[in-house]
C-alpha positions in Angstrom: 15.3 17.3 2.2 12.4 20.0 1.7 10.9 21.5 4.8 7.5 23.2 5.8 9.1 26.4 6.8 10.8 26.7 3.7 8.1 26.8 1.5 6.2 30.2 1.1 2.6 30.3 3.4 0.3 30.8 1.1 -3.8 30.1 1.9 -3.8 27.8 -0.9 -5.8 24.6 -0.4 -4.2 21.8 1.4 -4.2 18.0 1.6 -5.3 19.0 5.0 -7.7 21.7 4.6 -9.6 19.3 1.4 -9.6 16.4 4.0 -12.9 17.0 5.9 -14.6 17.4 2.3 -12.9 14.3 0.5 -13.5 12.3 3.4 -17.0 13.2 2.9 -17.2 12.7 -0.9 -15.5 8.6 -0.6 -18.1 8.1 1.9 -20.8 8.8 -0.4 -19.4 7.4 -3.3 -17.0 4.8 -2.6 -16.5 3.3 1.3 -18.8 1.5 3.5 -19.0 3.2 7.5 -16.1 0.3 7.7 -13.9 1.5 5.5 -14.0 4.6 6.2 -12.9 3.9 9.9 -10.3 1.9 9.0 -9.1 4.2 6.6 -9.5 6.9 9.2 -6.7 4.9 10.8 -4.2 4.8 8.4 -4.8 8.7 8.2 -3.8 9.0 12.0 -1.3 6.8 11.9 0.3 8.0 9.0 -0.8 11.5 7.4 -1.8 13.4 10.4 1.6 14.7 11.9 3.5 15.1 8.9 4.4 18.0 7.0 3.7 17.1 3.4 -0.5 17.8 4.6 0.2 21.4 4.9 1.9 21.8 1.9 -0.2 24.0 -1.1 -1.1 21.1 -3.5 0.1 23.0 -6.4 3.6 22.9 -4.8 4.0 19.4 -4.4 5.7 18.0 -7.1 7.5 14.8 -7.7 10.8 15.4 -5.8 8.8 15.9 -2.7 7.1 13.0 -3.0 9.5 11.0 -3.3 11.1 11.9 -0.7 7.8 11.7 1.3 7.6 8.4 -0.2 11.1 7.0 0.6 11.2 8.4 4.5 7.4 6.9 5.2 8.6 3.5 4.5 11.8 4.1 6.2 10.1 5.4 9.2 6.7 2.6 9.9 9.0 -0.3 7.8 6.8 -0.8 5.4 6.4 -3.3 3.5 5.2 -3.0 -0.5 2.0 -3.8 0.3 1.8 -1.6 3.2 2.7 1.0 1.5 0.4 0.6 -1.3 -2.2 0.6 0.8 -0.7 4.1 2.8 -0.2 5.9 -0.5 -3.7 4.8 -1.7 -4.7 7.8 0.4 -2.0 10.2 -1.3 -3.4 9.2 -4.8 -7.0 9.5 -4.0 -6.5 12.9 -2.8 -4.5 13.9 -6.2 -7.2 12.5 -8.1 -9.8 14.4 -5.7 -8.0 17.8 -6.5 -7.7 17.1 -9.8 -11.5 16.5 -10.2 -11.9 19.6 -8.1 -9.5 21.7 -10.6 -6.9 22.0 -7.4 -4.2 20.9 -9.9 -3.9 20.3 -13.4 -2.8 16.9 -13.4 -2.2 14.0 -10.8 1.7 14.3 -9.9 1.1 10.9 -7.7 0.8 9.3 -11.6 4.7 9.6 -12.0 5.9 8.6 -8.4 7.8 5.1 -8.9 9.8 3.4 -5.9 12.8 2.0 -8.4 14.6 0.7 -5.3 12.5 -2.6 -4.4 15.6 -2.9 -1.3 14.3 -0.1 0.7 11.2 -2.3 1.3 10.9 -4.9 4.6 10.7 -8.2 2.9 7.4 -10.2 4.9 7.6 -13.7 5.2 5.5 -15.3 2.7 2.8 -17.4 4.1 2.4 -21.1 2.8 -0.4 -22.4 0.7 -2.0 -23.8 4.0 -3.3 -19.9 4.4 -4.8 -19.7 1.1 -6.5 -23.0 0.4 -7.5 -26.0 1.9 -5.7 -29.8 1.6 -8.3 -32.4 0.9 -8.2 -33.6 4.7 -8.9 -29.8 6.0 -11.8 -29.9 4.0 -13.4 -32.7 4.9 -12.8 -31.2 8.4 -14.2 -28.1 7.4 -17.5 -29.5 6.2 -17.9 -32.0 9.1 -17.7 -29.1 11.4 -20.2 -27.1 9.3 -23.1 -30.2 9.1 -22.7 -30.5 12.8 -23.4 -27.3 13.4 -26.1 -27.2 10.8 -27.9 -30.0 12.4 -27.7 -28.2 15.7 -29.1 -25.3 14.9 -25.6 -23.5 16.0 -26.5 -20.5 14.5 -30.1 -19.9 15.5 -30.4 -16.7 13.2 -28.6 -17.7 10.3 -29.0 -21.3 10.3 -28.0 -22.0 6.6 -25.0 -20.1 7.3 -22.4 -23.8 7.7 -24.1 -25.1 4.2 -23.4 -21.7 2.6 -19.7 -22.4 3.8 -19.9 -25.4 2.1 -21.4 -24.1 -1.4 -18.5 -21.5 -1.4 -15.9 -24.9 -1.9 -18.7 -26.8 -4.2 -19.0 -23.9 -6.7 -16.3 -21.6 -6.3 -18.4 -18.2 -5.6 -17.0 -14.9 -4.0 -18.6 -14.7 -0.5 -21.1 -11.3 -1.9 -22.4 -13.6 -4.4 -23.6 -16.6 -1.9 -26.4 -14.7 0.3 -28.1 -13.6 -3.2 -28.4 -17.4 -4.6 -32.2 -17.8 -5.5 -33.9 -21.3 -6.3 -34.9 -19.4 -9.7 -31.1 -19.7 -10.9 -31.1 -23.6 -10.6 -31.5 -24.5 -13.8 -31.1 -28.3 -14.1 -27.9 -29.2 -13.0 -26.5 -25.7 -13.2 -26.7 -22.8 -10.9 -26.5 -19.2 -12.9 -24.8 -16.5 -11.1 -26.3 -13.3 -11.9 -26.1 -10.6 -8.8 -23.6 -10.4 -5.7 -24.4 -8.0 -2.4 -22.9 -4.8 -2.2 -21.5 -4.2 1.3 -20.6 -1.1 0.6 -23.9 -0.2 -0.2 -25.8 -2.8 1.8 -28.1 -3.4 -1.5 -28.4 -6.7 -4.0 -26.7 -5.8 -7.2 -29.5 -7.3 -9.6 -28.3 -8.2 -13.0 -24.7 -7.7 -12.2 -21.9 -10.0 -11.8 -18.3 -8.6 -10.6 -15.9 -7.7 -12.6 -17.9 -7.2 -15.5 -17.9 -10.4 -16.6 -21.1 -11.5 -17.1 -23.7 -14.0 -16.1 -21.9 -17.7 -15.5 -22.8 -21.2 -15.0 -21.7 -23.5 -13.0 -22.7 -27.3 -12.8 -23.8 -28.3 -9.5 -21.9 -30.9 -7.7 -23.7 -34.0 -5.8 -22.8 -32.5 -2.6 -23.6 -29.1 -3.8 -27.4 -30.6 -4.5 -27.2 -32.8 -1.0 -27.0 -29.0 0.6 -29.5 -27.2 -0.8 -32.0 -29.5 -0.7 -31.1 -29.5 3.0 -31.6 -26.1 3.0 -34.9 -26.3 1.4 -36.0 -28.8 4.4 -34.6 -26.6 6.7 -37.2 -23.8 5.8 -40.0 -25.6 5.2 -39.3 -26.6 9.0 -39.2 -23.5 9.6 -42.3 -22.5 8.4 -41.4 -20.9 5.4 -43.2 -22.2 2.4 -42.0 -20.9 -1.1 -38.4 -19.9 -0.2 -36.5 -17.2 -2.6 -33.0 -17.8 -1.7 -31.1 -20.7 -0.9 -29.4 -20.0 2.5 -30.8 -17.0 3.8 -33.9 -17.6 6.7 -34.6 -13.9 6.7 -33.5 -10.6 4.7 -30.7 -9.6 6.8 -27.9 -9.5 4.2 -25.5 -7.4 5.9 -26.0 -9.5 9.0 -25.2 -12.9 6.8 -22.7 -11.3 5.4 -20.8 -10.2 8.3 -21.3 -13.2 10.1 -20.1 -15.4 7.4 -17.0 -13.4 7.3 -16.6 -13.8 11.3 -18.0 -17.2 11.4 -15.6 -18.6 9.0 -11.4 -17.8 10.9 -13.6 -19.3 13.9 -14.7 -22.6 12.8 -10.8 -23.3 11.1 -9.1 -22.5 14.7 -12.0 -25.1 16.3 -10.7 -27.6 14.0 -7.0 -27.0 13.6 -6.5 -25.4 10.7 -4.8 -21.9 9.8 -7.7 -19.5 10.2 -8.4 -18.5 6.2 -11.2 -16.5 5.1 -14.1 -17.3 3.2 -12.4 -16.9 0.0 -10.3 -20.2 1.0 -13.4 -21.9 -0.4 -12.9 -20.1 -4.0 -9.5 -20.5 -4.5 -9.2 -24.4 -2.7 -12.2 -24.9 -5.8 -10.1 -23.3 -8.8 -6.5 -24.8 -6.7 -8.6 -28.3 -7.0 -10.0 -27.9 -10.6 -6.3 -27.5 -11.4 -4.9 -30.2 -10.6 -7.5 -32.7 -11.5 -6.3 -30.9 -15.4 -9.6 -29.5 -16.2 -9.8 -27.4 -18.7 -8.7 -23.5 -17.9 -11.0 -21.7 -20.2 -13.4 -23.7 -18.2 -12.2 -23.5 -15.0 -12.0 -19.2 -15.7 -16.1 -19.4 -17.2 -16.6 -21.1 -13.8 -15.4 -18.3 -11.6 -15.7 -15.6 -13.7 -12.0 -14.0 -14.3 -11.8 -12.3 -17.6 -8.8 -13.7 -18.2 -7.4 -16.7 -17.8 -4.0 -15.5 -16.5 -6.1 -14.3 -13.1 -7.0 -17.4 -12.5 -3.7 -18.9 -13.1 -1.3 -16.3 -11.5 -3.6 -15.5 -8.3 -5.9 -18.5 -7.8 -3.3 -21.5 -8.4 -1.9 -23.2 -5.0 -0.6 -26.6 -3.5 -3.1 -28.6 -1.9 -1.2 -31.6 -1.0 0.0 -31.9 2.4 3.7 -30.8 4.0 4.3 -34.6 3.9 3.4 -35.0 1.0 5.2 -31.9 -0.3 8.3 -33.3 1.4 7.9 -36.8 -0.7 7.9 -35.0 -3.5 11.2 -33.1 -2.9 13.0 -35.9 -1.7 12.0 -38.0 -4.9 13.3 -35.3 -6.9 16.5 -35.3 -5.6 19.2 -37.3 -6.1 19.2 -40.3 -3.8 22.3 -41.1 -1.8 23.1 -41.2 1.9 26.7 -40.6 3.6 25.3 -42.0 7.5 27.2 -45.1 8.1 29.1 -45.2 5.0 31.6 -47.2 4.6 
């Protein structure tokens, strides 16, 4: 193992000593005030007491991080993910000093865990986490319309039929706020900018991932809910409406709330407590299995390719009865209890 007193002091910079200024530089490129306190976290939690920080940069090379690498997950019992995320912090900073001319190249680049063992193996969560069954749904929008009609949320009021929209048309959660009446067009709805909340700003013209500007034919229910938004304003006194679900221009605020509101109203209604992107994958989950078409299905949601869609979007909505039918049909059929 290599050690910090056997390595020669020289005042050469440091992951350390470039903290303070790369900190500085992903907050005014990259991370949102959020991020960067959570990732301030993993920095505490992981980087702060450890040798490897103090080390000259252009003295790390790929031995010692791998066996930086190997003893972090040993030591916190890390998962793969978790350590991707961890090291995230390692690479950045490479690519930092790189970009500062530091080092010549990024020795992170050539660090591979080959030993997948070494890794704590997290229980994998069922589909119930990702998407919603046909029963949790209808839950899920009852519970929304009831507390649309109450006026639950006196500050975001369009907030529960913006929950609803998110299962209707499949859309990431940054893209709902933005929805204008302007992108109906006929029985389609054009999606064409998404909120930044990293930057707290409306992305005009812009659709993530790079994929372009989509369409996406408007269910009945997803026309039932914005004309109910559209009463809702004129209620509320405001007469020519821009966008669809928002009562004021408080984006973040929508935003955030949407992303609290949503684990909130599953637990009041028994379900697993999913995020708002339950709504896009229960859409592309249900598009599957009623065998529409993929190419489709991926112009829909806007994946440029179709092997997203498939590989991260695709989950069982039937219900653990049902599942269990399934299995049991399957199988071959016999029974030894009171056999002769």
């Amino acid at each position: 193992m290599w050690h910090l007193e056997n390595i020669e002091k020289i005042k050469e910079p440091t992951l350390a000593s470039i903290f303070p200024e790369f900190l500085e530089y992903k907050k005014k490129t990259t991370w949102s005030e959020s991020t960067a306190k959570r990732n301030l976290s993993v920095w505490k939690n992981h980087y702060e007491n450890t040798d490897i920080i103090h080390v000259p940069i252009r003295k790390i090379r790929l031995k010692i991080l791998q066996e930086w690498a190997y003893g972090l997950i040993e030591k916190h019992d890390l998962t793969q993910k978790e350590f991707g995320n961890v090291a995230t912090w390692m690479k950045q900073m490479f690519e930092y000093a790189a970009m500062e001319e530091i080092i010549d190249r990024n020795p992170y680049t050539m660090l591979k865990i080959t030993n997948r063992n070494v890794f704590r193996q997290p229980e994998i969560k069922s589909d119930e986490h990702k998407v919603l069954s046909p029963d949790m749904e209808l839950a899920l929008y009852r519970k929304c319309w009831e507390h649309f009609e109450s006026k639950y949320y006196p500050v975001h009021q369009l907030l529960p039929l913006g929950i609803i929209m998110l299962f209707q048309a499949g859309l990431r959660p940054s893209e709902l706020a933005t929805l204008r009446y302007s992108d109906i067009d006929g029985d389609e709805i054009i999606i064409r900018r998404y909120y930044s909340d990293k930057a707290n700003v409306i992305r005009e013209n812009r659709t993530k991932a790079g994929h372009g500007f989509r369409r996406i034919i408007l269910t009945s229910l997803a026309k039932e809910i914005i004309e109910a938004a559209r009463q809702r304003q004129l209620e509320e006194g405001i007469e020519n409406p821009e966008y669809i679900f928002m009562m004021n221009d408080r984006f973040k605020s929508f935003y955030d709330r949407l992303r609290k509101t949503f684990p909130v109203i599953c637990k009041s209604i028994g379900i697993p407590q999913n995020t708002p992107y339950s709504g896009r994958r229960t859409f592309i989950s249900s598009l599957i299995d009623a065998n529409v078409n993929i190419r489709t299905i991926q112009n829909y949601v806007g994946h440029n390719d179709a092997r997203t869609t498939l590989n991260n979007y695709c989950y069982d909505r039937s219900a653990r009865e049902e599942r269990a039918r399934q299995l049991e049909n399957a199988r071959v059929q016999i029974s030894f209890t009171g056999a002769a």
